[in-house]
C-alpha positions in Angstrom: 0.0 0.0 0.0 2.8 2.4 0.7 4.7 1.6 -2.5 1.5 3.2 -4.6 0.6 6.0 -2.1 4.1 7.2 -2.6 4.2 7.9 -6.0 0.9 9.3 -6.2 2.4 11.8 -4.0 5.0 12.4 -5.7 3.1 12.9 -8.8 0.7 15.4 -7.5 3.5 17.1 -5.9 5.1 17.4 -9.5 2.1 18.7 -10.9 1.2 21.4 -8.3 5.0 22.5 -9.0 4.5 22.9 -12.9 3.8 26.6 -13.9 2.6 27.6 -17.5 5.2 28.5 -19.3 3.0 30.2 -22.1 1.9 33.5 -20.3 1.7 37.0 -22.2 4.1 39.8 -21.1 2.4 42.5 -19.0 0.9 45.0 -21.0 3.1 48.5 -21.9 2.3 51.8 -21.4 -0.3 53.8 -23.3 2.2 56.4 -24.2 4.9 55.4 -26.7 8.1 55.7 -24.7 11.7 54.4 -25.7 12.1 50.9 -24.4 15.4 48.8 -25.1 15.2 46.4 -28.1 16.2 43.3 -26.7 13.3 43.9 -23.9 10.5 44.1 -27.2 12.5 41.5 -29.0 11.8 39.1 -26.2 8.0 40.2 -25.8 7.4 40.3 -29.4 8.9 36.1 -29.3 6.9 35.5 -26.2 3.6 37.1 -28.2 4.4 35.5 -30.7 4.4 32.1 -29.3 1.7 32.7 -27.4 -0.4 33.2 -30.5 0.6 29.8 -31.7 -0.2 28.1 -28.8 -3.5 29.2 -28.8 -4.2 28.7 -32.5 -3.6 25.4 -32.0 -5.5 24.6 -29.2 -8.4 26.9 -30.3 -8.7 29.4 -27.8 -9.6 32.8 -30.2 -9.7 34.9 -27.4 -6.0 34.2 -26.2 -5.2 34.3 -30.0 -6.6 37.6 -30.1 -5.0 38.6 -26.7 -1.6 37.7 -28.4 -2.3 39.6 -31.4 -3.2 42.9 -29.3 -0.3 42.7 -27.8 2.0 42.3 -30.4 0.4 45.5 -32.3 1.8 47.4 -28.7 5.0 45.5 -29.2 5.0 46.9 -32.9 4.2 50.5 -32.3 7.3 50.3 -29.6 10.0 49.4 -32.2 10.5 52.3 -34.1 11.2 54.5 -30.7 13.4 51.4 -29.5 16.8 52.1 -27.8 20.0 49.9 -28.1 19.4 49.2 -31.7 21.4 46.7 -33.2 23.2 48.3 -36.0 22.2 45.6 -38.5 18.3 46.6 -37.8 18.6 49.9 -37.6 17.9 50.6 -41.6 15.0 48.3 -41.3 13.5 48.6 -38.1 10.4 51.5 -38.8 9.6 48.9 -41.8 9.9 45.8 -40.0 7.8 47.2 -36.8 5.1 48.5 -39.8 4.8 45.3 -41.0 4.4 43.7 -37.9 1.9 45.7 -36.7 -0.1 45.6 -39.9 -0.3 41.4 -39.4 -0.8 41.6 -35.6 -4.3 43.5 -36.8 -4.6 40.6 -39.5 -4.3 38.2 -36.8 -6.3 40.0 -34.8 -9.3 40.0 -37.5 -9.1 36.1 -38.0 -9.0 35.2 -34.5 -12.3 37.4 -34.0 -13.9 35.6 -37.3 -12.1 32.1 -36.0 -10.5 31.7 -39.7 -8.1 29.1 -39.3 -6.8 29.4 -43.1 -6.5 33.0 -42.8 -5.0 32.7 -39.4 -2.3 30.0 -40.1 -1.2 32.4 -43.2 -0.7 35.5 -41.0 1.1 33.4 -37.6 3.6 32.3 -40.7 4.5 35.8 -41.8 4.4 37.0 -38.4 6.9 34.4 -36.9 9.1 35.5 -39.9 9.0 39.0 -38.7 10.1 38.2 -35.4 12.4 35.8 -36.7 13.7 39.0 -39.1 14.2 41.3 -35.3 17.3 38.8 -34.2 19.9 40.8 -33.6 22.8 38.3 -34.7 23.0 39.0 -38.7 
């Protein structure tokens, strides 16, 4: 009898531990304010896969949460500070772009159009992919 109550312990003990890992950053400031780039980097990847998450499972509303919160991450870039050199040339378009497909993900998370929304997490992970600050 011990040997099973045990590691039914142990497993709910390892289960109250575990945390979601797939959480949205805290929401910025109304007012556009100079924020570093690695900090919108890391929320616009967090955002990002955040929005996948939920496509897949089929929660719209986190979907739509994520994209929300990616148009704040996008209107941030172009004021960012601590600019990789490499992104600086690119970063007002890169930050348009990515704010123009946050509102398309937006729109087909509020219809629940999983064509439309597959399209636009694609082109949106490339943007983020397109932030990195390595090239």
């Amino acid at each position: 009898m011990r040997l099973f109550v045990i590691p039914g312990l142990a497993f709910l003990a390892l289960a109250g531990c575990q945390v979601p890992q797939d959480r949205l950053p805290p929401d910025l400031p109304d007012a556009v304010a100079p924020r570093p780039y690695a900090e919108l980097l890391t929320r616009a990847r967090a955002q990002a896969k955040v929005a996948t998450e939920a496509f897949y499972i089929n929660k719209w509303g986190d979907l739509e949460d994520a994209a929300r919160g990616l148009e704040q991450t996008a209107r941030y870039l172009p004021k960012a500070e601590e600019v990789p050199p490499a992104r600086k040339p690119v970063l007002m378009m890169l930050g348009d772009e990515l704010l123009k497909e946050a509102g398309n993900l937006r729109k087909a998370a509020q219809s629940k159009d999983e064509k439309e929304a597959t399209a636009v997490l694609t082109r949106i992970n490339f943007k983020v992919r397109e932030l990195r600050p390595d090239e």
